[in-house]
C-alpha positions in Angstrom: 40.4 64.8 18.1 39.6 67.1 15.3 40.2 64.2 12.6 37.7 61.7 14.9 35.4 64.4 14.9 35.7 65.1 10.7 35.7 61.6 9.5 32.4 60.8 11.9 30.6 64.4 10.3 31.9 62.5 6.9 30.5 59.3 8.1 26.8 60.8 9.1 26.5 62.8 5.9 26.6 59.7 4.1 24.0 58.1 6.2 21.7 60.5 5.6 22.3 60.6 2.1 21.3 56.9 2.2 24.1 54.5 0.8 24.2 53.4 -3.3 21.7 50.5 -3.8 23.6 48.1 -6.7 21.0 45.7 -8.1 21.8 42.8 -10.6 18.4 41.3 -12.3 18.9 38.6 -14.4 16.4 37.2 -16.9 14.8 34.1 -17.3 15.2 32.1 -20.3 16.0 28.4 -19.8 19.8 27.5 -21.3 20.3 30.8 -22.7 20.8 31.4 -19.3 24.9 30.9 -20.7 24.3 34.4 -22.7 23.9 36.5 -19.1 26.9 34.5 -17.6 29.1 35.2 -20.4 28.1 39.1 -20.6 28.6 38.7 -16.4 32.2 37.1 -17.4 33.2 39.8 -20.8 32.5 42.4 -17.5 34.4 41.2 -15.2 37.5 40.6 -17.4 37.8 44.3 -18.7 36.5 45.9 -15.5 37.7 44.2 -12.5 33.7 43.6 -11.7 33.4 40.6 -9.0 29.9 39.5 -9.9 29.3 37.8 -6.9 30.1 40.4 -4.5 30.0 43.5 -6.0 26.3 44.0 -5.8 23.8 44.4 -3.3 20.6 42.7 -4.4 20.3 40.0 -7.0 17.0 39.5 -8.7 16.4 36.7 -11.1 13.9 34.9 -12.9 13.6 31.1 -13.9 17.4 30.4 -15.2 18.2 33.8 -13.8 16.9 32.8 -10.1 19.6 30.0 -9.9 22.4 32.0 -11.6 21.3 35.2 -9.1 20.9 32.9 -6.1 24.8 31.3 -6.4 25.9 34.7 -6.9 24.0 36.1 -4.0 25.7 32.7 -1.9 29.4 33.6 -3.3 30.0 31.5 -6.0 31.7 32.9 -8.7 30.5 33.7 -12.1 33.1 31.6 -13.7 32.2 28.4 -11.5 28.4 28.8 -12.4 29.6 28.3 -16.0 31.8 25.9 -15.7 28.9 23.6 -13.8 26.4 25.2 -16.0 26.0 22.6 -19.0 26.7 19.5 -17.2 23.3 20.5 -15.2 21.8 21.7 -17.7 22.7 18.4 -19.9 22.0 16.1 -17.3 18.1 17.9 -16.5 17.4 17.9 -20.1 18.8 15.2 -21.4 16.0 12.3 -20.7 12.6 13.9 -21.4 8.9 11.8 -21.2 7.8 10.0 -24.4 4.2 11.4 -22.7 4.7 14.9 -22.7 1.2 15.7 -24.0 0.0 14.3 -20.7 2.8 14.6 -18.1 5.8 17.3 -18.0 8.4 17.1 -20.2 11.5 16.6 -17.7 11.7 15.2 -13.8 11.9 17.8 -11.1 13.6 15.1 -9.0 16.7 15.1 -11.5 16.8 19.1 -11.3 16.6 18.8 -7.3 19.5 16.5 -7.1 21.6 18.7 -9.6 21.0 21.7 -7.6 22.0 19.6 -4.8 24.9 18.2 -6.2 26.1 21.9 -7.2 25.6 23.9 -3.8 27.7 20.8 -2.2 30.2 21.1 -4.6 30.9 24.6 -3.7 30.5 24.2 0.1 27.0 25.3 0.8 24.1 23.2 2.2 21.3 21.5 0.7 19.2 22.9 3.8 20.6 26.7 3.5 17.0 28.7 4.1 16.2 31.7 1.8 16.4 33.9 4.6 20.0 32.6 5.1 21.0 33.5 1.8 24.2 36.2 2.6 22.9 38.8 0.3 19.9 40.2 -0.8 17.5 37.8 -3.1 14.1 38.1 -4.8 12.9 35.5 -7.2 9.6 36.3 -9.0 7.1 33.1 -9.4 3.5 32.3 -10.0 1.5 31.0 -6.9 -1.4 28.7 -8.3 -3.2 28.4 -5.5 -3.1 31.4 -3.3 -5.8 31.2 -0.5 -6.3 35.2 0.6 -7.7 36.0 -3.1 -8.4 32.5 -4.4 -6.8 33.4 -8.0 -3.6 32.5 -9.2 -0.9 35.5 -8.7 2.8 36.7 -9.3 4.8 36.2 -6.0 8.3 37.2 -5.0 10.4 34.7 -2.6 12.7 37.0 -1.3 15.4 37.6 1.8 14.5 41.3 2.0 11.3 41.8 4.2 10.2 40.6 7.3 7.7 38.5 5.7 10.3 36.6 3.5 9.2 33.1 3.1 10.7 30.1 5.8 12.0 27.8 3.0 15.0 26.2 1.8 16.6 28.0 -0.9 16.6 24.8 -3.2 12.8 24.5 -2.9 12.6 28.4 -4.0 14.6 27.5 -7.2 12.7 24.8 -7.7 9.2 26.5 -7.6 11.3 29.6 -9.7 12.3 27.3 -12.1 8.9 24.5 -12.7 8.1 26.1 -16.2 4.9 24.7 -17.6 4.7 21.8 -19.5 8.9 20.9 -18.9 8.5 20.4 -15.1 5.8 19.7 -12.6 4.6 23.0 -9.9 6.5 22.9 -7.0 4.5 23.9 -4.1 1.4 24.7 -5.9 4.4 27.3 -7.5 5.3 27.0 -11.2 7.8 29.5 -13.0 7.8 33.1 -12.6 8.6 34.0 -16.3 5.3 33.3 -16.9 4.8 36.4 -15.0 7.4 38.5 -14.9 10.5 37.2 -17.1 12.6 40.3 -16.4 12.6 40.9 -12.6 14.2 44.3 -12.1 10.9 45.9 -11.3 10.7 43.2 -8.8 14.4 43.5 -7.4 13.3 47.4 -7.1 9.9 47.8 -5.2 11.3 44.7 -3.0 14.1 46.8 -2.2 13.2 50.7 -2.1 11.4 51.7 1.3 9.9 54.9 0.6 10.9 55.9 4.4 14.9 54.9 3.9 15.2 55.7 0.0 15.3 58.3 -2.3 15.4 56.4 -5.8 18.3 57.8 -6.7 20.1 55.3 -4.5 19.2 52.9 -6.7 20.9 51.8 -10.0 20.2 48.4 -11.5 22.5 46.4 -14.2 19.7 44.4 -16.0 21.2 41.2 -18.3 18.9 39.6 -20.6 19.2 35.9 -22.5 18.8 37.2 -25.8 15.2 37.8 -28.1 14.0 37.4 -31.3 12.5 40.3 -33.0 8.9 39.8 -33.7 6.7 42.6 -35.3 4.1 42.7 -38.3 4.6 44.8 -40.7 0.8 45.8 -41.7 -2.6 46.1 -40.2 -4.3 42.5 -39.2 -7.7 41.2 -39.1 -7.0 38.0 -37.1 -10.1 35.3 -36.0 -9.6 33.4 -33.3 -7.1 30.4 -35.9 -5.2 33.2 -36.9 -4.1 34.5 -33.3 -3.4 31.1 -31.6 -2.5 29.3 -34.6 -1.3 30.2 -38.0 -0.7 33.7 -37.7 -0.4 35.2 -41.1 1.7 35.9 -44.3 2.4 38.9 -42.5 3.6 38.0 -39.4 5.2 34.3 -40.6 4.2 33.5 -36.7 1.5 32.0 -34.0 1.4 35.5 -33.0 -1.1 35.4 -29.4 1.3 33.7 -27.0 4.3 35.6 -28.4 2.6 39.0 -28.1 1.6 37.7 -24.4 5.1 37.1 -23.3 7.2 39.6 -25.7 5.1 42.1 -24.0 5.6 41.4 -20.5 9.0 41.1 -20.8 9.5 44.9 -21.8 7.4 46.3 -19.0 10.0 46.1 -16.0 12.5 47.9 -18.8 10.0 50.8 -19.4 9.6 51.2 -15.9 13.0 51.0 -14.9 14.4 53.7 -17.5 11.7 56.0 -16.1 12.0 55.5 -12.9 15.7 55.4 -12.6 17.0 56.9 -15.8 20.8 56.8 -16.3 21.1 54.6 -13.3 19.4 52.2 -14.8 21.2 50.0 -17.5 20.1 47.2 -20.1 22.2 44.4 -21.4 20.5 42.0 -23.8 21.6 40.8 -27.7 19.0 40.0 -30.7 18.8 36.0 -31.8 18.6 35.1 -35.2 16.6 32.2 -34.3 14.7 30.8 -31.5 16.5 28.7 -29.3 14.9 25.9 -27.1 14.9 27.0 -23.1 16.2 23.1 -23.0 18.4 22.7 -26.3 21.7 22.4 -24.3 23.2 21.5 -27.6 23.2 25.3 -28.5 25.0 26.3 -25.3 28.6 26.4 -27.2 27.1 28.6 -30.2 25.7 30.5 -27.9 28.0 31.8 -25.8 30.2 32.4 -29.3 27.2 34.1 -30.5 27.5 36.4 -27.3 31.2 37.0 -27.8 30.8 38.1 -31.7 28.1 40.4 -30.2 30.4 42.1 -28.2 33.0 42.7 -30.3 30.0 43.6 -33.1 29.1 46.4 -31.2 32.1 48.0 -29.2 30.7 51.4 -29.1 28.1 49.8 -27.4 29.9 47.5 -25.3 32.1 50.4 -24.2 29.3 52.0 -22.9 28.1 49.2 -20.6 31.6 49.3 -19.0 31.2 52.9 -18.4 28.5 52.4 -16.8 30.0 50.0 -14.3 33.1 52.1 -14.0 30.6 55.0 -12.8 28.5 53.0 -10.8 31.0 51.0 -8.9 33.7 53.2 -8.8 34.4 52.6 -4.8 34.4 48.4 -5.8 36.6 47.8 -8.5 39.8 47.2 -7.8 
């Protein structure tokens, strides 16, 4: 009796402490969507990390909401890659001669592909968001949103009572309809245009101020790579210079850069605060911009990701620290 008695005091303790809250966010960034997989897969092979159930919450944006979303159904990391290019070859490889008029790429094409995928590994076209097994947000734009009549960020999620009544394919495609490649889905286009890096999201989605402490939480955060832009000196910029030809300086169109290179630190600044050590960053610098559809670059860049790696072991050592601390009662 005395052993029931210990291992339910055990069992209670731990309640009220409030059980670990693993989050994986994933970033958007179109095909270098291949450099969070292969950092997912580098993990996995010198940790024992299963990416698909080892986490609680998976938060993605764009690419990162359909790499998140067939984690969050089971799917392996390794079978997401290995399906990865042939979609992303077939959605990008017949684009409009009118694209100054019309998107890009058809929606239709990416709707069958995702179609084509989730049936390959077992799982219905018609699976609702709610369905999904574990916990998903996806951040995206609403254009039309009737209670304020302004456009505004949105999260689809499976977390809330209010989570939306939609099929999990429509959510990636209104995650995923980036501006000027694909058309809005739903009066939804892509939520990097918000919020490219959606731990922030994944975390006030998640923490209940009434269940959670925030030390609960910890977050792995994977990013698909940046370019470092910065000018060196003072600028006096008209409006040409800012949207257009940028300067000796700066060698760039700076405005729309600055916009989005912005944004995409925020949910990192946050996060560190917020969270501290529990709270862990995985990204690599690109020498060069790479196209969010150039699926010709996938190869180079998933070698570019594994010459990072072994670049930077110090580094790289202490990312699997990290998940040896944080998941110490998973891996095995």
């Amino acid at each position: 009796m005395w052993r029931f008695w210990t291992i339910f005091l055990m069992a209670f303790s731990l309640f009220l402490q409030g059980a670990d809250i693993r989050i994986l966010s994933l970033d958007g960034g179109g095909i270098r969507g291949v450099i969070s997989l292969e950092f997912l897969l580098k993990l996995e092979e010198q940790t024992n990390l299963h990416s698909h159930r080892d986490f609680d919450v998976y938060a993605g944006t764009s690419t990162g909401a359909m790499i998140a979303s067939m984690l969050a159904c089971g799917i392996s990391a390794e079978t997401i890659m290995n399906g990865y290019q042939k979609l992303s070859k077939a959605v990008f490889s017949e684009s409009s001669y009118f694209s100054l008029f019309k998107p890009k790429y058809d929606r239709n094409i990416l709707r069958a592909e995702f179609e084509a995928f989730f049936d390959h590994c077992g799982i219905s076209k018609e699976l609702l968001l709610k369905d999904v097994p574990k916990k998903l947000i996806i951040p995206t734009v609403n254009l039309d949103d009737p209670t304020v009549q302004r456009w505004r960020l949105q999260f689809l999620e499976n977390v809330t009572p209010n989570s939306e009544n939609i099929t999990l394919i429509e959510a990636l495609l209104e995650a995923t309809a980036a501006p000027t490649y694909f058309s809005s889905e739903n009066d939804h286009v892509d939520g990097g245009v918000g919020m490219n890096d959606p731990a922030l999201a994944a975390l006030i989605t998640t923490y209940d101020p009434h269940k959670n402490d925030l030390k609960d939480f910890s977050i792995l955060s994977i990013g698909t790579g940046y370019t470092q832009n910065f000018v060196k000196v003072n600028e006096n910029w008209g409006l040409l210079s800012w949207i257009f030809t940028g300067s000796k300086a700066s060698g760039r169109e700076p405005l729309i850069d600055l916009l989005f290179d912005v944004q995409q630190q925020i949910p990192r600044q946050f996060c560190q605060k917020l969270l501290g050590e529990r709270y862990c960053k995985i990204n690599l610098v690109l020498a060069n911009e790479i196209g969010l559809d150039d699926y010709s670059q996938i190869s180079a860049l998933i070698k570019k990701t594994d010459s990072y790696i072994e670049q930077n072991p110090n580094l790289w050592n202490s990312h699997q620290a990290w998940i040896q601390k944080h998941f110490q009662s998973t891996l095995h």
